[in-house]
Structure formats: structure tokens, C-alpha cells
N, CA, C and O atoms as a GROMACS GRO file, in nm:
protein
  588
    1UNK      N    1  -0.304  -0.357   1.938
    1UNK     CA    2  -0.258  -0.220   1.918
    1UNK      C    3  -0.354  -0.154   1.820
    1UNK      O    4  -0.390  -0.202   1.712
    2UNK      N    5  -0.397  -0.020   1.879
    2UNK     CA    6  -0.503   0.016   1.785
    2UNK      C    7  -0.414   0.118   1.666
    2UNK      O    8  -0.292   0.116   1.652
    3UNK      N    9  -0.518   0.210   1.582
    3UNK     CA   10  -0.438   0.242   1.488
    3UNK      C   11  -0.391   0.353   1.423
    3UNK      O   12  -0.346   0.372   1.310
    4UNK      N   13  -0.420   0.450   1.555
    4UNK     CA   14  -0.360   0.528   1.654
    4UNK      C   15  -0.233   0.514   1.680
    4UNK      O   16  -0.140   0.572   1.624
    5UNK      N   17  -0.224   0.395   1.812
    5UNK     CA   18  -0.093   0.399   1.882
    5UNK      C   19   0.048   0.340   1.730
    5UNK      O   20   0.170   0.354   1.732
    6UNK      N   21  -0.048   0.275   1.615
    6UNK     CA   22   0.087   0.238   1.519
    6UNK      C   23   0.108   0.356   1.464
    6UNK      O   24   0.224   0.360   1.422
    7UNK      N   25   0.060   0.438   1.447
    7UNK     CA   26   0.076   0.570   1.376
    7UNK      C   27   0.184   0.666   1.468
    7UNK      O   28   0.279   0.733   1.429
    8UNK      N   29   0.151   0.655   1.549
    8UNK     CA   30   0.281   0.728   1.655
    8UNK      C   31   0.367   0.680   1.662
    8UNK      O   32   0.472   0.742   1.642
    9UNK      N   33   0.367   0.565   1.689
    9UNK     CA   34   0.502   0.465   1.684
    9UNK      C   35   0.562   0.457   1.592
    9UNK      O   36   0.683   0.437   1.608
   10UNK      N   37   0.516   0.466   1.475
   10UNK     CA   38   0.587   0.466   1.369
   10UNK      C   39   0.637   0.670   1.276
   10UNK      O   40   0.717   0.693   1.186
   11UNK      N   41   0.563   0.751   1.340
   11UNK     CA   42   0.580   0.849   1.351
   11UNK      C   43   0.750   0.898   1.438
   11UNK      O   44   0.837   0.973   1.396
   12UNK      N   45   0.746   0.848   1.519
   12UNK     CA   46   0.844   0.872   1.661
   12UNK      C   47   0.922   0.758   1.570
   12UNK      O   48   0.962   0.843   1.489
   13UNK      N   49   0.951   0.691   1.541
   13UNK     CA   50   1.059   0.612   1.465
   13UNK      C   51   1.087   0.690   1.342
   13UNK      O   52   1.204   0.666   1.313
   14UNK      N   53   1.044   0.761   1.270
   14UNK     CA   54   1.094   0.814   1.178
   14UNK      C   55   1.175   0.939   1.224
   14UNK      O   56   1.226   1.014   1.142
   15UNK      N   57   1.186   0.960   1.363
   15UNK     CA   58   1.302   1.071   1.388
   15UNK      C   59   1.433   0.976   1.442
   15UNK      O   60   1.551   1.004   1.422
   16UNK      N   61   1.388   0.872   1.506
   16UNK     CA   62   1.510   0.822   1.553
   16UNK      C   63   1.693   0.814   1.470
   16UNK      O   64   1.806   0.798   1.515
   17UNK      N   65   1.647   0.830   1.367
   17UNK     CA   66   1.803   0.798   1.320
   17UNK      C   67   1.873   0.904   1.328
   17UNK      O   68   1.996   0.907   1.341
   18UNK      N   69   1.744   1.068   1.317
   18UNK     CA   70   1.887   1.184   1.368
   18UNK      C   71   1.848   1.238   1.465
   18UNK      O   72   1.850   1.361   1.468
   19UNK      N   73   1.784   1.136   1.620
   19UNK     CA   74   1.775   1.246   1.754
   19UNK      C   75   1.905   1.147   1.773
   19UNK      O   76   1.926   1.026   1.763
   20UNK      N   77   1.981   1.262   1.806
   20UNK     CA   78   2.135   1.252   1.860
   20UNK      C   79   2.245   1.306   1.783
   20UNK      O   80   2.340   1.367   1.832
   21UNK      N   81   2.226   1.275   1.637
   21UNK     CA   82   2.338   1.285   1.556
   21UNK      C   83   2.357   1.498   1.561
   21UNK      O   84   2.272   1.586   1.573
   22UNK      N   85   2.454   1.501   1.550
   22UNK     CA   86   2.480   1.666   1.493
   22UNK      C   87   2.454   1.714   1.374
   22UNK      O   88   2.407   1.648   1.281
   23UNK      N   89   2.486   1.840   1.371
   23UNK     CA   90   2.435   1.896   1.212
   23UNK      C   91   2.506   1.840   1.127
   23UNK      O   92   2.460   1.784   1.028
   24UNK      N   93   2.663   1.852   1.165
   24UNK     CA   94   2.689   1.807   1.117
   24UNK      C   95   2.692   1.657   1.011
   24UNK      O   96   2.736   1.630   0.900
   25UNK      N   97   2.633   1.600   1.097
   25UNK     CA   98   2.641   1.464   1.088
   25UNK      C   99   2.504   1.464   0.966
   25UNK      O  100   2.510   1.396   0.864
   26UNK      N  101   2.405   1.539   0.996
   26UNK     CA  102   2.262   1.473   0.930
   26UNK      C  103   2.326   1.587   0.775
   26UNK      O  104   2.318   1.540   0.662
   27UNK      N  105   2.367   1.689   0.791
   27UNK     CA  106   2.407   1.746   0.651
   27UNK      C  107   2.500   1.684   0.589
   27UNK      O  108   2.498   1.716   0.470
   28UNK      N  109   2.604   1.588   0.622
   28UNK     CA  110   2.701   1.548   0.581
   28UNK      C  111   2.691   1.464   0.459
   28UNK      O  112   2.606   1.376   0.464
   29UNK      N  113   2.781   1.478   0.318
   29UNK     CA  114   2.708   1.400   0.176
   29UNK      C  115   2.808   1.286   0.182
   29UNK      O  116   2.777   1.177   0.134
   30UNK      N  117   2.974   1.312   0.263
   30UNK     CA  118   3.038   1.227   0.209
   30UNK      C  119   3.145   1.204   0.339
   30UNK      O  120   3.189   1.310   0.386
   31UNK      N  121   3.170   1.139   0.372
   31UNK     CA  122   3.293   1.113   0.482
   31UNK      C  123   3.405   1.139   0.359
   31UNK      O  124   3.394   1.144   0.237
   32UNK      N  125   3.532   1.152   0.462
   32UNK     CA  126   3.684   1.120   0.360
   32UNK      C  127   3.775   1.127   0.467
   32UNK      O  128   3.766   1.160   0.586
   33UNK      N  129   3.878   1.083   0.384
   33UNK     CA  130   4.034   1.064   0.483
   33UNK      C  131   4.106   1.106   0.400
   33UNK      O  132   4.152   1.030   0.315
   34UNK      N  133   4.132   1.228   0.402
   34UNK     CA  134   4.231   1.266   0.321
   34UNK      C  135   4.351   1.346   0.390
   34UNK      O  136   4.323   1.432   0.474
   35UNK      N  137   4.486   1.319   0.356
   35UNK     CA  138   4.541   1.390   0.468
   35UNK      C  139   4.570   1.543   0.446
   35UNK      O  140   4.562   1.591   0.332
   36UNK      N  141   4.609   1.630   0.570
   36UNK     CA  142   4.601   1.752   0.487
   36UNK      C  143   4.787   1.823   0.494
   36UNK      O  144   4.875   1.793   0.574
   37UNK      N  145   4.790   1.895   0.410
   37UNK     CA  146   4.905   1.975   0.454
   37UNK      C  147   4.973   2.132   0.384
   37UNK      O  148   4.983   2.175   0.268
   38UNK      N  149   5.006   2.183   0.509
   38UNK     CA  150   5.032   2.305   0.525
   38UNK      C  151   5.201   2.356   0.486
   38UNK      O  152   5.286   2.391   0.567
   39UNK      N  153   5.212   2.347   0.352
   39UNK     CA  154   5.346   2.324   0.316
   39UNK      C  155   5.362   2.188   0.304
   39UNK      O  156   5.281   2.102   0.269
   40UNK      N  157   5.538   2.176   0.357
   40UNK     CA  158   5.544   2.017   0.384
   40UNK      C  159   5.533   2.008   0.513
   40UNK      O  160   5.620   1.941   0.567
   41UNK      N  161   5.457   2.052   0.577
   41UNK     CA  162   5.448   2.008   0.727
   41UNK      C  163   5.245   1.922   0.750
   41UNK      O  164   5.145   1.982   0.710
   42UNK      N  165   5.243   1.838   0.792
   42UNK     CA  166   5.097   1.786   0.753
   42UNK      C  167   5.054   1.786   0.928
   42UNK      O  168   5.129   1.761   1.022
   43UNK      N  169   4.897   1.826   0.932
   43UNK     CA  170   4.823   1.894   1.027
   43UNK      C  171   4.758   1.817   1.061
   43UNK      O  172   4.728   1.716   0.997
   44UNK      N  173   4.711   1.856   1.204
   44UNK     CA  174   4.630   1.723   1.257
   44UNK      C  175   4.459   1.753   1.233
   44UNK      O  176   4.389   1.855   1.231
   45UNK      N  177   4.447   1.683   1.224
   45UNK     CA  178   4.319   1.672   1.121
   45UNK      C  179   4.215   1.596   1.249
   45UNK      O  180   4.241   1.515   1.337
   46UNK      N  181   4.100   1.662   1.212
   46UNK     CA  182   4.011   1.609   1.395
   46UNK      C  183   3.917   1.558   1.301
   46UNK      O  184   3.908   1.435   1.309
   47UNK      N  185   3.840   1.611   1.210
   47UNK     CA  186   3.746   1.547   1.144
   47UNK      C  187   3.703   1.640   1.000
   47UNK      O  188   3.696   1.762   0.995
   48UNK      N  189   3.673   1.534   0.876
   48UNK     CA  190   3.609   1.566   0.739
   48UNK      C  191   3.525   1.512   0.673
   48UNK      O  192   3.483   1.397   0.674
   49UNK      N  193   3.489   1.632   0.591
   49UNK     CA  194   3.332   1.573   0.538
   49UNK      C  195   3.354   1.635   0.420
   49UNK      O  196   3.451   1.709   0.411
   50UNK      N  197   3.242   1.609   0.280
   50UNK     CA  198   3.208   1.646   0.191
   50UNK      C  199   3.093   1.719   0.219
   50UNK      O  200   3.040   1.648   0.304
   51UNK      N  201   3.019   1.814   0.203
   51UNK     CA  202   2.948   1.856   0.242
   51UNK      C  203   2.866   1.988   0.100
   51UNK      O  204   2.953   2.060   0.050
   52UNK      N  205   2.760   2.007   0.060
   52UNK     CA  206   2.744   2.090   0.002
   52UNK      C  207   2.671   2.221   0.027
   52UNK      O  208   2.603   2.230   0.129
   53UNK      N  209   2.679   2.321  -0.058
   53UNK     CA  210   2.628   2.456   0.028
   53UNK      C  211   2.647   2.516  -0.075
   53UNK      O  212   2.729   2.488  -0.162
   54UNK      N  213   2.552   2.628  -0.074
   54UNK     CA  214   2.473   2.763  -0.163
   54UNK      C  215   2.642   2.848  -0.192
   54UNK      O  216   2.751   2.830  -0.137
   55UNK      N  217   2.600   2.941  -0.304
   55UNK     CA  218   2.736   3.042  -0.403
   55UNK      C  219   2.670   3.132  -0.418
   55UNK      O  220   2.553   3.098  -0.435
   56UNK      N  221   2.685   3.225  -0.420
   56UNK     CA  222   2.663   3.357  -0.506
   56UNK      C  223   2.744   3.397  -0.519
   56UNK      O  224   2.830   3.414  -0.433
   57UNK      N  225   2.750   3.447  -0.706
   57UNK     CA  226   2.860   3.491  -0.765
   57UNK      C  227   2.835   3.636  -0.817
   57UNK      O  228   2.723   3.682  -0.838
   58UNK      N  229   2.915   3.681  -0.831
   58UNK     CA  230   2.864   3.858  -0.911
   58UNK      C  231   3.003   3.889  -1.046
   58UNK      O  232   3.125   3.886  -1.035
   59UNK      N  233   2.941   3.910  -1.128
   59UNK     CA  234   3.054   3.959  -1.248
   59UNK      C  235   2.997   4.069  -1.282
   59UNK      O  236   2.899   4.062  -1.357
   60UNK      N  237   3.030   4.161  -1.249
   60UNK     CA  238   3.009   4.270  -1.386
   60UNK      C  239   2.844   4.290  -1.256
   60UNK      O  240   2.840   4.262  -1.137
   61UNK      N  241   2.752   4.338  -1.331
   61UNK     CA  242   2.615   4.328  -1.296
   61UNK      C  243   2.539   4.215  -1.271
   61UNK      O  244   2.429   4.235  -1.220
   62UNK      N  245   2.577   4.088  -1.299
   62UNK     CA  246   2.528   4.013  -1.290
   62UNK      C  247   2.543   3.876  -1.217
   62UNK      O  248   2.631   3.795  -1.246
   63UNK      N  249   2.458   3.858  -1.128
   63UNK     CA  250   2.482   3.767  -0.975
   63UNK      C  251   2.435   3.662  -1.046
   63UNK      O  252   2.364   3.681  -1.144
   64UNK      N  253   2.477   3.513  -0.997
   64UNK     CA  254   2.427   3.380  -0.996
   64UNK      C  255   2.478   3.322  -0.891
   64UNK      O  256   2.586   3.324  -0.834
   65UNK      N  257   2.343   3.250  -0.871
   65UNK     CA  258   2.307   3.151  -0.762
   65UNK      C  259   2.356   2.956  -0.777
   65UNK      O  260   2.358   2.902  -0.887
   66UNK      N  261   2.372   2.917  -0.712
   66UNK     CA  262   2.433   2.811  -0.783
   66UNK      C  263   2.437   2.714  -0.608
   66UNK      O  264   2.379   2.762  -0.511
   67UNK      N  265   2.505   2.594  -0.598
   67UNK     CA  266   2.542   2.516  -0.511
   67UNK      C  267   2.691   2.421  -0.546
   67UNK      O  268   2.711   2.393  -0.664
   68UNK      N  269   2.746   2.395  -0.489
   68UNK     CA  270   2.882   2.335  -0.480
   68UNK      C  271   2.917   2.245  -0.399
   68UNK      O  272   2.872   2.262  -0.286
   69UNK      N  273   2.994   2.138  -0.416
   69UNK     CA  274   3.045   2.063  -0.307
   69UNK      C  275   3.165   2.133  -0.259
   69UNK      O  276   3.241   2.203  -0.326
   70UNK      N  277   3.175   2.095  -0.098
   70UNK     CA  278   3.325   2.167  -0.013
   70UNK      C  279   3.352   2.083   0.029
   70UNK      O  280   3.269   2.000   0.065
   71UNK      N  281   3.469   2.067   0.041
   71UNK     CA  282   3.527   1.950   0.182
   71UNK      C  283   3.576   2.066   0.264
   71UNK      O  284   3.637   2.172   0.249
   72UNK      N  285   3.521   1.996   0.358
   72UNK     CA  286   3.555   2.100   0.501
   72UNK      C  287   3.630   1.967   0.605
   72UNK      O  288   3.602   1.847   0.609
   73UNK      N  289   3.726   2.041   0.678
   73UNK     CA  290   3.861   1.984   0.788
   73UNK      C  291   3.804   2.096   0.900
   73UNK      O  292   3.768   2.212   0.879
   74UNK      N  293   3.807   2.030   1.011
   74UNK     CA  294   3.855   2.062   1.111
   74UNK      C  295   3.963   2.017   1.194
   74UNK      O  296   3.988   1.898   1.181
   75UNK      N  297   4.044   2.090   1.288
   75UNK     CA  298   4.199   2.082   1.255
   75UNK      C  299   4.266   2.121   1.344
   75UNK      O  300   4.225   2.233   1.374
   76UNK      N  301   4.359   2.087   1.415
   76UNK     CA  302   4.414   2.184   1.526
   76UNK      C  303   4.571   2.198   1.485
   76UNK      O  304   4.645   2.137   1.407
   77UNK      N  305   4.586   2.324   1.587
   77UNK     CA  306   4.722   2.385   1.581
   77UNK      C  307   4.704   2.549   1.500
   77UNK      O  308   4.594   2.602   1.518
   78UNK      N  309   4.798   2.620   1.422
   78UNK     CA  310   4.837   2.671   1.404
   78UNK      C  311   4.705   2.753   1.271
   78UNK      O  312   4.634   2.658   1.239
   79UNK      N  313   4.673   2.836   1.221
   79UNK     CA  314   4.583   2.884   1.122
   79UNK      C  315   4.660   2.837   0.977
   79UNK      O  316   4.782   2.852   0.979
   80UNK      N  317   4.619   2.798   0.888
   80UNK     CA  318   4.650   2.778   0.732
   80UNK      C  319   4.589   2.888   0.654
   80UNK      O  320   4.474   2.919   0.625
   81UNK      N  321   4.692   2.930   0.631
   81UNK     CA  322   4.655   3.044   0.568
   81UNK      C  323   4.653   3.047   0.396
   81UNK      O  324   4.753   3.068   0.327
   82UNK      N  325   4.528   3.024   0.349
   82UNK     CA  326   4.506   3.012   0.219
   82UNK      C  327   4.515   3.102   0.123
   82UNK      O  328   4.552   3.088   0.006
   83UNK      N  329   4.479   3.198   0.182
   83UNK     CA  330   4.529   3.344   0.092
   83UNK      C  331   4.661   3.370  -0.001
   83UNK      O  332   4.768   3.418   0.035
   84UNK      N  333   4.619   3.319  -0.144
   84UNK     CA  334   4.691   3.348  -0.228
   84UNK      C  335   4.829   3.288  -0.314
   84UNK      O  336   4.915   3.319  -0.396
   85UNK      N  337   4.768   3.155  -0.209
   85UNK     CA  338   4.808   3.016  -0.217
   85UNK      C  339   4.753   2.896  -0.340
   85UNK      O  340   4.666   2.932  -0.419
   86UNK      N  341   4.808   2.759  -0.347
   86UNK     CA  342   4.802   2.695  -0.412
   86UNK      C  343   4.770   2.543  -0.374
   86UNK      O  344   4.851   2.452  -0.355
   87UNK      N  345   4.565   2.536  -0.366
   87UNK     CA  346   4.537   2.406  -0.292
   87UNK      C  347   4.606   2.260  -0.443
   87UNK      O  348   4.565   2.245  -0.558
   88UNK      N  349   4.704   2.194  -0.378
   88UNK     CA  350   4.697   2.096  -0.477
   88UNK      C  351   4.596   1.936  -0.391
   88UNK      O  352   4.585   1.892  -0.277
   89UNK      N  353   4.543   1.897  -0.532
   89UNK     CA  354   4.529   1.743  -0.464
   89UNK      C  355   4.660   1.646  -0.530
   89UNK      O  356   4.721   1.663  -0.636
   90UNK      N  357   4.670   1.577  -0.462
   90UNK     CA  358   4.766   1.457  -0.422
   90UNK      C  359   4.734   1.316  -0.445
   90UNK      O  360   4.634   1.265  -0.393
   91UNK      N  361   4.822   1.244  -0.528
   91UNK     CA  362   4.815   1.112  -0.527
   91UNK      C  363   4.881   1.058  -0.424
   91UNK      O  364   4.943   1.132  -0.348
   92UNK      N  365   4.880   0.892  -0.399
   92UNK     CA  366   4.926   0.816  -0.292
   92UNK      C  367   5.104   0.887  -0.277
   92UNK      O  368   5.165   0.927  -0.178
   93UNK      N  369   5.139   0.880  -0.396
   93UNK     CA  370   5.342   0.896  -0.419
   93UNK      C  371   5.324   1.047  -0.421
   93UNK      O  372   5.383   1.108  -0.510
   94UNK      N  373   5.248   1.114  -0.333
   94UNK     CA  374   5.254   1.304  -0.333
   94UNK      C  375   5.282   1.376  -0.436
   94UNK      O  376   5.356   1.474  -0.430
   95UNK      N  377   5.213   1.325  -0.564
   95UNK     CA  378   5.204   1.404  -0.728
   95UNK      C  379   5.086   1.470  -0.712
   95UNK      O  380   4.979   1.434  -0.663
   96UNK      N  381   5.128   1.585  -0.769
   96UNK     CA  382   4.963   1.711  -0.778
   96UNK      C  383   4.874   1.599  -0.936
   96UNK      O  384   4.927   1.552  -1.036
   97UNK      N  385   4.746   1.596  -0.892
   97UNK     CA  386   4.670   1.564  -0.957
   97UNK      C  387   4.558   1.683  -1.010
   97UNK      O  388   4.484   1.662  -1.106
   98UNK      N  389   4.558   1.755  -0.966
   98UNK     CA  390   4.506   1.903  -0.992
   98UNK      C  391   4.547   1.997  -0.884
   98UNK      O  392   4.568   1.966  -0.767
   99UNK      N  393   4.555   2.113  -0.938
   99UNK     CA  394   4.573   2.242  -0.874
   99UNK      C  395   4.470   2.375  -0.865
   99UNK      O  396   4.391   2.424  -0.946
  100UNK      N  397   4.487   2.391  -0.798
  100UNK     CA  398   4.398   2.583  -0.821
  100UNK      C  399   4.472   2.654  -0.720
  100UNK      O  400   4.555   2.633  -0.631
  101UNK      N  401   4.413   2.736  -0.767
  101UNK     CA  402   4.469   2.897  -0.675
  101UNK      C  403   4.367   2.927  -0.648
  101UNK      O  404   4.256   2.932  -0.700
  102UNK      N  405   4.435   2.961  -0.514
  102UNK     CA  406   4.307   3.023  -0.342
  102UNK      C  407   4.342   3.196  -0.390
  102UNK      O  408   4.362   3.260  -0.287
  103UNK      N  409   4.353   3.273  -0.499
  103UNK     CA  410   4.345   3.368  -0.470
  103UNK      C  411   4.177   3.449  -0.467
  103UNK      O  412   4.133   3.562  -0.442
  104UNK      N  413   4.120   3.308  -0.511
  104UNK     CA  414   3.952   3.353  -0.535
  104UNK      C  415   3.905   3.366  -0.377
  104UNK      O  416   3.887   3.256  -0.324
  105UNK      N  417   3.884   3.464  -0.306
  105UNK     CA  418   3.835   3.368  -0.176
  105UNK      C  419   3.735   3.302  -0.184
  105UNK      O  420   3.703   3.242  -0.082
  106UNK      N  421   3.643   3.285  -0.312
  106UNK     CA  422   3.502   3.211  -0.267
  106UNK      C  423   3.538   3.132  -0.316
  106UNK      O  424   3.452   3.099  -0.398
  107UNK      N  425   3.673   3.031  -0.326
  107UNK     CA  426   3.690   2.876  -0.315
  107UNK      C  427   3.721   2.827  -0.206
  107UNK      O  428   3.722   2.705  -0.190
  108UNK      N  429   3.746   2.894  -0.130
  108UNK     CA  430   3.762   2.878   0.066
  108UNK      C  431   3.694   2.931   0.123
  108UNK      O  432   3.642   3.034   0.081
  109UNK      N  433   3.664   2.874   0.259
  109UNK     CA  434   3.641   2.977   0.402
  109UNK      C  435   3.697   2.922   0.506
  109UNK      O  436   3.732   2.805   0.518
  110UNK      N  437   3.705   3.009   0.583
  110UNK     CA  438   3.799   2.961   0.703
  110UNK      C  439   3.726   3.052   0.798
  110UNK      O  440   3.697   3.172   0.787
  111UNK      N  441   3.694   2.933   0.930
  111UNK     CA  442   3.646   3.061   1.066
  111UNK      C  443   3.717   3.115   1.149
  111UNK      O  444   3.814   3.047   1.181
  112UNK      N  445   3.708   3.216   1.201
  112UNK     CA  446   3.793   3.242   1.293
  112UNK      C  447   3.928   3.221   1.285
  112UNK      O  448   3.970   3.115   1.331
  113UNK      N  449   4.044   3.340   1.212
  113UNK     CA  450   4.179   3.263   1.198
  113UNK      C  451   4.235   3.340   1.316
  113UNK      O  452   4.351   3.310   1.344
  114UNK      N  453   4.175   3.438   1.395
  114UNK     CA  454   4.258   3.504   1.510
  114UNK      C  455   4.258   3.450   1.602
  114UNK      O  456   4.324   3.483   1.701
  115UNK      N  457   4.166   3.326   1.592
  115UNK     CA  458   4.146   3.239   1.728
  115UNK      C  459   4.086   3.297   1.849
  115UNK      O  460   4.143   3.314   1.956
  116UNK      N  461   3.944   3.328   1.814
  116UNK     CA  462   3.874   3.391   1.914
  116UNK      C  463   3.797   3.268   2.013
  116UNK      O  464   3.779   3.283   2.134
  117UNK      N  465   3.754   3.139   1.932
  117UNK     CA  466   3.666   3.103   2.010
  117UNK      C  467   3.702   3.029   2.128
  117UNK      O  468   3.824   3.035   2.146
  118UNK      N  469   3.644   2.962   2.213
  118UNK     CA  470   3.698   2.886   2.364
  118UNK      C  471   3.790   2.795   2.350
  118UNK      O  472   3.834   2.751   2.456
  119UNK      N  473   3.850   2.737   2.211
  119UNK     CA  474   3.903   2.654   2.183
  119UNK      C  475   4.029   2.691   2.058
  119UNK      O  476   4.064   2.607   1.975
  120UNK      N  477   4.073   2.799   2.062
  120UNK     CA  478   4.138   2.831   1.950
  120UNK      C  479   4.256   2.776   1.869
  120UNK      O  480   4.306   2.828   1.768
  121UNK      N  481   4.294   2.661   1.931
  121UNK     CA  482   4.339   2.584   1.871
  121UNK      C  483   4.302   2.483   1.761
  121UNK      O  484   4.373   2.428   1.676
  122UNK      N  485   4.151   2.472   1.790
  122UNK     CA  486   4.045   2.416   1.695
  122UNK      C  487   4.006   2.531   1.567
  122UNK      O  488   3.973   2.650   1.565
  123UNK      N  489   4.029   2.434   1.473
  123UNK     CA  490   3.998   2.550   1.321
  123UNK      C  491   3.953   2.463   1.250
  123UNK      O  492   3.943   2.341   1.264
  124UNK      N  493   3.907   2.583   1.114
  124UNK     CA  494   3.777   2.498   1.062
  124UNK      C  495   3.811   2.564   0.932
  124UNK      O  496   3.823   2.686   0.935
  125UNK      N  497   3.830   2.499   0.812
  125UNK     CA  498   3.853   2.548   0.676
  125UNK      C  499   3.750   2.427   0.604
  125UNK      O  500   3.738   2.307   0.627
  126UNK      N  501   3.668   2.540   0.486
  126UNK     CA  502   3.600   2.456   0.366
  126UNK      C  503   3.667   2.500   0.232
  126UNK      O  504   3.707   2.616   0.217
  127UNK      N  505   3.681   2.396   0.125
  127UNK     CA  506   3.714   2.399   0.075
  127UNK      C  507   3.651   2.423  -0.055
  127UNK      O  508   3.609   2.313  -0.091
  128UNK      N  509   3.619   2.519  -0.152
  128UNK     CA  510   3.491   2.481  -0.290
  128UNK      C  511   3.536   2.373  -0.368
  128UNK      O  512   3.646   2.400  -0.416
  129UNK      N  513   3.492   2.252  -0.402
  129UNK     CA  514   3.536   2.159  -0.515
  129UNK      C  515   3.495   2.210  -0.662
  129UNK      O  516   3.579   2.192  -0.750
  130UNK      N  517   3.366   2.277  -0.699
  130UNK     CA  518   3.340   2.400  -0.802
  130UNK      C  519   3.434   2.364  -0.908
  130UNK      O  520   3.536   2.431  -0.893
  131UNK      N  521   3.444   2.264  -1.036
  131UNK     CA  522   3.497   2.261  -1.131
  131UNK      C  523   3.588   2.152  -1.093
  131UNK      O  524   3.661   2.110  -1.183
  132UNK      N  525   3.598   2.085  -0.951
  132UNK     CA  526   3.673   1.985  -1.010
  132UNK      C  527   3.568   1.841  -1.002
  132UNK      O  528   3.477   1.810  -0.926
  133UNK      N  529   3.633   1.774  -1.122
  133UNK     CA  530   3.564   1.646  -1.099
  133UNK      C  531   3.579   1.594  -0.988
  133UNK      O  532   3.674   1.596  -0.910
  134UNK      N  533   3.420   1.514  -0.981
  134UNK     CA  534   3.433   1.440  -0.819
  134UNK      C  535   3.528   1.325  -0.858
  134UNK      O  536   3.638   1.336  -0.804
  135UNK      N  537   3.513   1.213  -0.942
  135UNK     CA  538   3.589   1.153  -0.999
  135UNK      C  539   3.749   1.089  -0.965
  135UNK      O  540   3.799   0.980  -0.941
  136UNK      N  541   3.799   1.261  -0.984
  136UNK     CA  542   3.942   1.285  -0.933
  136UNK      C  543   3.937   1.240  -0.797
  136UNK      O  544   4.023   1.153  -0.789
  137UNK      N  545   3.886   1.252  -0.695
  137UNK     CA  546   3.874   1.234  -0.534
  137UNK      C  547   3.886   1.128  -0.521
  137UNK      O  548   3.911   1.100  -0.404
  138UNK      N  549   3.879   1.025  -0.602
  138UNK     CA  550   3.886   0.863  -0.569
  138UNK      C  551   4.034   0.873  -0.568
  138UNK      O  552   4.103   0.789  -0.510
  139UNK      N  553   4.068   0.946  -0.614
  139UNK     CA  554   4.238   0.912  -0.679
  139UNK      C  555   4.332   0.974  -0.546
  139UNK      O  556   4.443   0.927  -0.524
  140UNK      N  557   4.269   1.096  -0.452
  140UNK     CA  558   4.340   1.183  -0.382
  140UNK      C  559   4.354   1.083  -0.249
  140UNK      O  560   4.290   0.994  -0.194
  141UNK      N  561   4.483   1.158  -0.234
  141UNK     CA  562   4.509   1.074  -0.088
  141UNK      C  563   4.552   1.178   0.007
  141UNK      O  564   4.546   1.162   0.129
  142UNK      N  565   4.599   1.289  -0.052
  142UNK     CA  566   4.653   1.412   0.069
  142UNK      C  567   4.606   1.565  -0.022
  142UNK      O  568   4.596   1.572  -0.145
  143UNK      N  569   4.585   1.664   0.065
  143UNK     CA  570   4.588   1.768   0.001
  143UNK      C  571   4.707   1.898   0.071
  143UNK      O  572   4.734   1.927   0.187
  144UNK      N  573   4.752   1.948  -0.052
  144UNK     CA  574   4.822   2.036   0.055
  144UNK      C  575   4.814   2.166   0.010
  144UNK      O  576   4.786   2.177  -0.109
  145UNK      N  577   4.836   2.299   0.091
  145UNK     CA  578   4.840   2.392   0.058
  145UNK      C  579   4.974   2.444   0.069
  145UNK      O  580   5.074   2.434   0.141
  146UNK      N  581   4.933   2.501  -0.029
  146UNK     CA  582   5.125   2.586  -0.109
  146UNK      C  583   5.140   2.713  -0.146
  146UNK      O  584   5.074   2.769  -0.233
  147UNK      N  585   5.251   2.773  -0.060
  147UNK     CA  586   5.262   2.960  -0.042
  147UNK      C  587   5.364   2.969  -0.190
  147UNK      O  588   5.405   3.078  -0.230
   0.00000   0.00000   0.00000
């Protein structure tokens, strides 16, 4: 083999681990199983990730740029409506281990809650982690949101 053909070969092997995978998949920082819930009623949950992504903030005159971890769910059934609500995390025996209030919207996003796309039963909420320790997440076992 000349030394050429190892250079390609080993070129073309350095894509193999993400021809196939999704965006998801190659952006993804953290798997989790956490369960979710909408009140006391808990949602079916299709798939989650830890995932991080860009902020811009504005106070007053003055914007900052920043990055954050989210856990993002995708999810079927019904829209969760975070607006003005109360994400708690959850220990194993369903005790709030921390709380915040969703009245910020840039600690959430949610796509599509009118259910436009081909699948509207499929939904997609991220969550900002932004101030909480990662730490705490070892400890969480469910999260729920509270009107």
C-alpha cells in the first residue's frame, strides 16, 4: 500500500463515526432519562439529551453573549405549556430539589405548540439549565412542570 492510498484510508475513516448519525446525535453532550411531567400527569417522552447552545441577553442597554446547557425532550401528545409556570427537578420519592420559574421565556423553548408540523403530535421543548448546578442532575429522577 503506497502512501497515498493510507492517507485516504485513513482520511475516509475519520468521517466514519458520524456518516449516519443525526444532528442530533453528533451535537449531543449528554444522554438522560429523566422522566417528565405535566402537572401530575407524566408524558411520553420519545427521546433526551443535554445539549448546549448560544444566549443573548439584553438589560437595560446592554446585551451579553454567553452559552448554556438545555435539556431538550421530545414528546408526544398534548403541548406543555410552560408559560408562567414552575419547572421543578425531582428526586427518586418526587421532592423538588430545585425550582425556577418559566416566566423568563429565555429559560425555555418550545416548537411549534399549534401543531403545525406533519406530525403534530410530536413536540419538542428545551429547557435552559443557566444557574443550576450540573451536579444536582445526578440526583434528578423526574422533572415536572407546575401551573
Amino acid at each position: 500500500m503506497n502512501k497515498r492510498s493510507l492517507m485516504i484510508g485513513l482520511f475516509a475513516l475519520s468521517f466514519l463515526p458520524s456518516f449516519g448519525q443525526s444532528v442530533a446525535d453528533q451535537l449531543r453532550v449528554a444522554e438522560c432519562s429523566f422522566r417528565l411531567y405535566n402537572g401530575p400527569t407524566e408524558v411520553e417522552v420519545i427521546d433526551q439529551m443535554v445539549t448546549m447552545r448560544g444566549f443573548e441577553k439584553t438589560t437595560g442597554d446592554l446585551k451579553t453573549f454567553g452559552s448554556a446547557y438545555h435539556l431538550e425532550f421530545t414528546y408526544k401528545g398534548d403541548a406543555v405549556d410552560l408559560t408562567g409556570g414552575t419547572i421543578e427537578f425531582l428526586d427518586e420519592d418526587k421532592r423538588p430539589l430545585h425550582a425556577m420559574a418559566a416566566e423568563d421565556e429565555s429559560r425555555f423553548m418550545q416548537v411549534d405548540t399549534l401543531g403545525h408540523r406533519p406530525n403534530p403530535k410530536t413536540r419538542y421543548i428545551a429547557i435552559s439549565l443557566e444557574g443550576i448546578p450540573l451536579r444536582l442532575l445526578d440526583e434528578v429522577v423526574s422533572i415536572r412542570i407546575r401551573k
